[in-house]
Phi, psi and omega in degrees: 000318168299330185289303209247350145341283215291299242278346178302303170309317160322339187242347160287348156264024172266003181233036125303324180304313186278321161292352170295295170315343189271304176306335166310298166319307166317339205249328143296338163313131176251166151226095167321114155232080179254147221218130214214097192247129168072195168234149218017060179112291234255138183221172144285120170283134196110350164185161196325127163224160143002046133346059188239094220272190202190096175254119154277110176251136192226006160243201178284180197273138182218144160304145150244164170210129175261165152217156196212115196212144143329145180255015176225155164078177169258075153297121187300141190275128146280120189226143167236137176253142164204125178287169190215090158310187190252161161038062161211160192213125194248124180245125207179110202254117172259110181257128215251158158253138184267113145250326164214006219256150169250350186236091188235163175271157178199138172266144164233104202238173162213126200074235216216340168257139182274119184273349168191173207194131175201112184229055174248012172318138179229133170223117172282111200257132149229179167319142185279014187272329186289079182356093177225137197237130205259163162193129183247079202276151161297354188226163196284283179320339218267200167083159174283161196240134184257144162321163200240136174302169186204027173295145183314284246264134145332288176321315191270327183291297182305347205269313232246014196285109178306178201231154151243132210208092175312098167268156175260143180311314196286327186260028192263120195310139180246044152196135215307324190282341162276325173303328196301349181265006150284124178301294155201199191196126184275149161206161214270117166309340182294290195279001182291292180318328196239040171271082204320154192315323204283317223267342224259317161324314197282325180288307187281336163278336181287316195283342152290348178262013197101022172255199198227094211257135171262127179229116140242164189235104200311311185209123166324292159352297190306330175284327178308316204253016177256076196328270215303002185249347182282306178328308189283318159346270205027081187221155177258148181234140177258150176344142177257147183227157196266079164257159173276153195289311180059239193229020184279356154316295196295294194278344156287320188286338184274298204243010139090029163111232193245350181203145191285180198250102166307152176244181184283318161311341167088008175222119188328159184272332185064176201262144152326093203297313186231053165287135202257165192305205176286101198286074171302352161303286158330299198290323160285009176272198207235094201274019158062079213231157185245128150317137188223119207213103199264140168313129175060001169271191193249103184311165172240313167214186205219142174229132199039044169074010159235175197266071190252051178194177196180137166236150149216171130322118157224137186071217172263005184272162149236157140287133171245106178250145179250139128302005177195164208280151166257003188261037186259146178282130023260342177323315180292038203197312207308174197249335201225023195278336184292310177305303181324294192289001175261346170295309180312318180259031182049063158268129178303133174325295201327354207224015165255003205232161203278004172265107162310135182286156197268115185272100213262006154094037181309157173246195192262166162257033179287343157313308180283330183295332182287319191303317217258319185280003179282135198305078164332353155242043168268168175195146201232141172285114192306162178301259188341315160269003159280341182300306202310321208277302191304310185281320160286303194304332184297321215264290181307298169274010136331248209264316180323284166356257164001289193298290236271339181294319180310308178283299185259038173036050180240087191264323186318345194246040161272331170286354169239032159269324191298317163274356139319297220279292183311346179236341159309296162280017154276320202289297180326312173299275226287337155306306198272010176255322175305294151357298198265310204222038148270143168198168136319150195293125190225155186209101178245134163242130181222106188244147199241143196244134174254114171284119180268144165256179179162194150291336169244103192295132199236150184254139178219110178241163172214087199272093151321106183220135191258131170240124165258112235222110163298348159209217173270112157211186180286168148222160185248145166230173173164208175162166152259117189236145163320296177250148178175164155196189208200137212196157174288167150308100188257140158346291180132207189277327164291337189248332182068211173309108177292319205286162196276180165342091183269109163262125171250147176228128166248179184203162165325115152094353187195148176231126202210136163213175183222110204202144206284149162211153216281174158281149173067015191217163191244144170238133196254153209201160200191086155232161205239128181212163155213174225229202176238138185283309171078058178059031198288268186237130172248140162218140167250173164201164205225111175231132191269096178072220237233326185221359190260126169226128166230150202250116199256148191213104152310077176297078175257044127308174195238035159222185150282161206258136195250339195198150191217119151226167207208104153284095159216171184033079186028008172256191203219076208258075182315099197258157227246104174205146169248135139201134198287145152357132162066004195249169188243119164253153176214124147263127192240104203229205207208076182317317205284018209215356204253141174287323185271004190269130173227134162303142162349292186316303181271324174276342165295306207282324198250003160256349174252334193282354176267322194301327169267004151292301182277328076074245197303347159300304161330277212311316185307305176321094212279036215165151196149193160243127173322275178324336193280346160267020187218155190217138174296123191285048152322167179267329177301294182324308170354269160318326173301300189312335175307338172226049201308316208280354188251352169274116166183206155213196188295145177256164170332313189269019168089014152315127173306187173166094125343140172253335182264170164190162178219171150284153196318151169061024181235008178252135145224021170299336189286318182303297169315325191290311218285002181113291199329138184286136125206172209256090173251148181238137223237113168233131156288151186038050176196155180206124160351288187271187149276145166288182202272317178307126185266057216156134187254173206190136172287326175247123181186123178246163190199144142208158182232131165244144205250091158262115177244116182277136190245153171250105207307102171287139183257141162249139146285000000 
């Protein structure tokens, strides 16, 4: 015992010695909180973009909730729950709705304390007319470069300049719904191969859900031996070979080949004004090139009699594949490679010429969807009877006044009739506003769903929801979705987030928000997720000679199919279907001979785009005609909404100019120009999903229409 007394103060100071260090270590301990917007900076307004923070915890372990909000206006707050191990690093995409705001904030917290914090955030927003093209280049460097606009105004050059936005493989989003404000996104096969499982699923639904994907292909090997990119492909590649480039390049990048390329705007891409001449350097070099022959596509041009670029449909998407890497000499060098890629991402001539195009201030069409799902027991006070209530209150402490105090000669007793008058016709307004626009708690869904094909059949939905609120309060919406998010009524560019205070909260897997509404007024709400099909509706269709097609339609829904219509071969064919729950239809009709086939063209613009222009004026309008703000969810109206850039009209110099607009992949015109099938189906009183409104209500309708893009079997 004696022996081992001194050695005690020795050892109380080694593990004084260890807990100094150890509180030292505590005390030094950070938390990485870095934040990656948009993509790489840059968003659309009017749709989704990218979010992806990236947390290094080097301290103990804690829940966190980040939030993420504009730093201007009455805006939605983002809140994410994420657990934080000690020495663990968290990666994780928020898909954001973008409107006007350049300026944002972001938190990290644990509890009620902020653990980090950055509220310098920049996202560079523009106009949704502007052409942005994502890019995942095998080189830092590489990858496309667009033509630079050459409009008189500055102001013009910035606002209409297409974009491009260098994204990095680790940040690159895994999820389909941050992706949608892209036009389309190149990506390098080099970079394909290392894409995780989650992000290479999020790249194959956007692009089946409309987007527009560019491959180019470093080594042919990379596509074959990549399931999910052969699966999306499905093109055969021949041996690579040393062809000379010449001038077929040259003469596709000018005039986009033997025929133009339609845009979803209804104007031709047409030839490039300052495309520069024939680069003899490029044409004598030498390309590194692949065959290239995609399922259902198209060459786009040929080197040495083959076929080395290629396009088709997939889904409501297309592929665009290159037989060769462009970020390689000579391609990298060519003089006119900018024209290329800009013919390649469909950039309109028009934003090349030297009068910047004239622009009418389009709106979004979250307008008409409001129009059709706003609660029917509002009523708006006509113009005419706010004049008369305007004109007897004038009339009465006017002149009324006046006169009946003068005969009994009591004039002093204008100070207590004249606010008698101020209270009688408040009570009076506020009678007939009672009147007019009291109801009950109304809750209408209208969702519009895209059946994706694939090996697993995937649901990409978009759930429209109107709430109508006797009074002031919160509501909760939400859901468990693979994917999902959830955003206000936007406007257009001028008006933004319609809707009051949104707070949305995510989690893995699961969605919760909450968002405020006035008394007496109805709010449209819009969230978009997806889901596993579990077998809903399947369809083929077979076409037989020059016009006969028949169309087989599987109903395993638990309601009936109410209504069909089938866009191919650029028309619009309403069919005649019943089809009960569990039951099979089969039709056989004839487009050019059917009474119900309208072009495209002629059935958006001129029967729907002014009715859903004044439509949406009404509704804006705090005064009116009722009826006159509203349009029936009819299925032809449905559909009509399916192509907002083409409802519109001629501007003076004989130009198209839209009227409409949406967020990405919820448009199919571009899709309908390229040739594409698809099928919609209107089933009442059914809904996907569970609903969104979390929160219970005596009045509540739900019906869906159901777009499926088909790929056409030929019979002899």
């Amino acid at each position: 015992m004696r022996a081992a007394t001194p050695q005690l103060p020795r050892r109380l100071a080694k593990l004084g010695l260890v807990c100094l260090l150890a509180g030292g270590s505590l005390a030094k301990a950070e938390v990485q909180f870095d934040i990656f917007m948009g993509f790489a900076g840059k968003a659309k307004q009017g749709e989704w973009f990218p979010v992806t923070f990236e947390i290094f915890n080097d301290g103990p372990i804690f829940d966190g909730r980040v939030e993420l909000q504009p730093r201007f206006g009455d805006n939605p707050v983002y809140d994410y729950n994420v657990e934080l191990a000690t020495n663990t690093r968290k990666r994780f995409t928020l898909a954001v709705f973008a409107d006007t705001n350049a300026g944002w904030s972001a938190k990290l917290k644990n509890g009620s304390k902020t653990v980090s914090k950055n509220d310098e955030l920049k996202l560079d927003s523009f106009d949704s007319t502007v052409v942005l093209v994502g890019a995942l280049s095998g080189q830092q460097a590489g990858g496309p470069v667009l033509p630079k606009t050459r409009f008189k105004s500055k102001w013009d050059n910035d606002r209409f300049a297409p974009r491009v936005g260098h994204l990095q493989l680790d940040t690159f989003p895994d999820d389909p719904i941050a992706l949608s404000g892209l036009n389309a996104l190149y990506l390098n096969s080099a970079r394909a191969i290392n894409l995780r499982t989650e992000q290479a699923a999020a790249l194959s639904t956007w692009v089946l859900g409309g987007g527009h994907m560019i491959l180019a292909v470093d080594q042919p090997g990379d596509v074959t031996s990549t399931p999910w990119l052969a699966s999306l492909i499905r093109g055969r590649f021949g041996p690579v070979q040393n062809s000379a480039a010449g001038q077929a390049l040259h003469h596709w990048a000018k005039t986009g080949g033997d025929s133009d390329i339609p845009l979803a705007s209804r104007q031709k891409l047409g030839l490039y004004p300052n495309v520069r001449s024939l680069d003899a350097t490029f044409a004598a070099g030498q390309l590194a090139t692949a065959e290239v022959r995609l399922a259902k596509g198209e060459a786009l041009f040929e080197l040495n009699n083959r076929p080395v670029a290629a396009e088709a449909n997939r889904g409501l998407g297309q592929v665009s594949v290159l037989g060769f890497n462009p970020e390689r000499e000579p391609f990298k060098s060519w003089t006119n490679r900018a024209w290329f890629w800009a013919r390649l991402a469909k950039v309109p001539a028009v934003l090349f010429e030297k009068e910047a195009p004239q622009q009418n201030g389009s709106s979004s069409i979250d307008g008409v969807y409001g129009a059709m799902l706003d609660s029917r027991q509002v009523s708006k006070l006509p113009i005419v009877w706010l004049l008369l209530l305007l004109a007897a209150y004038l009339i009465i402490i006017g002149p009324v006044d006046r006169i009946w105090l003068k005969r009994i000669n009591k004039q002093m007793l204008t100070w207590l009739t004249f606010p008698a008058y101020v209270a009688i016709f408040s009570l009076l307004i506020y009678f007939i506003g009672y009147k007019l626009r009291a109801g009950q708690l109304e809750l209408n869904e209208l969702h519009i769903v895209d059946v994706l094909p694939g090996q697993q059949e995937v649901l990409r939905g978009r759930s429209y929801v109107s709430i109508y609120s006797p009074l002031n309060d919160d509501y909760r919406f939400g859901g468990s979705f693979e994917r999902s998010g959830i955003r206000s009524e936007y406007g257009g560019t001028f008006q933004g987030n319609m809707a009051s205070f949104l707070q949305v909260q995510r989690a893995p897997g699961k969605l919760d928000a909450s968002a405020h509404v006035p008394i007496w007024t109805s709010r449209l709400l819009c969230s978009e997720w997806l889901a596993s099909g579990k077998g809903g509706i399947t369809a083929a269709l077979t076409k037989s000679g020059r016009l006969g097609y028949e169309l087989v339609i599987d109903n395993g829904l638990d309601k009936a199919i109410t209504g069909a219509i089938l866009l191919t071969e650029g028309k619009v064919t309403e069919l005649e279907l019943q089809s009960p729950p569990g039951g099979t239809r089969t039709i056989r009709f004839r487009i050019g001979s059917s009474a119900d086939s309208n072009p495209l063209i002629d059935f958006e613009s001129i029967s729907h785009a002014a009715k859903f222009e004044n439509a949406v004026n009404a509704r804006n309008m705090v005064f009116g005609d009722t009826a006159r703000g509203r349009i029936e969810p009819m299925l032809m109206n449905l559909v009509a909404c399916s192509f907002p850039t083409l409802l519109g009209s001629n501007n003076p110099s004989g130009r198209f100019v839209p009227s409409f607009n949406s967020s990405g992949g919820l448009d199919l015109s571009a899709h309908a120009e390229r040739g594409g099938v698809v099928l919609f189906l209107l089933a009442e009183n059914h809904a996907p999903i569970p609903s969104t409104g979390l929160f219970k209500t005596k009045i509540a309708q739900a019906q869906t229409l159901y777009r499926i893009p088909l790929e056409i079997t030929e019979t002899e």
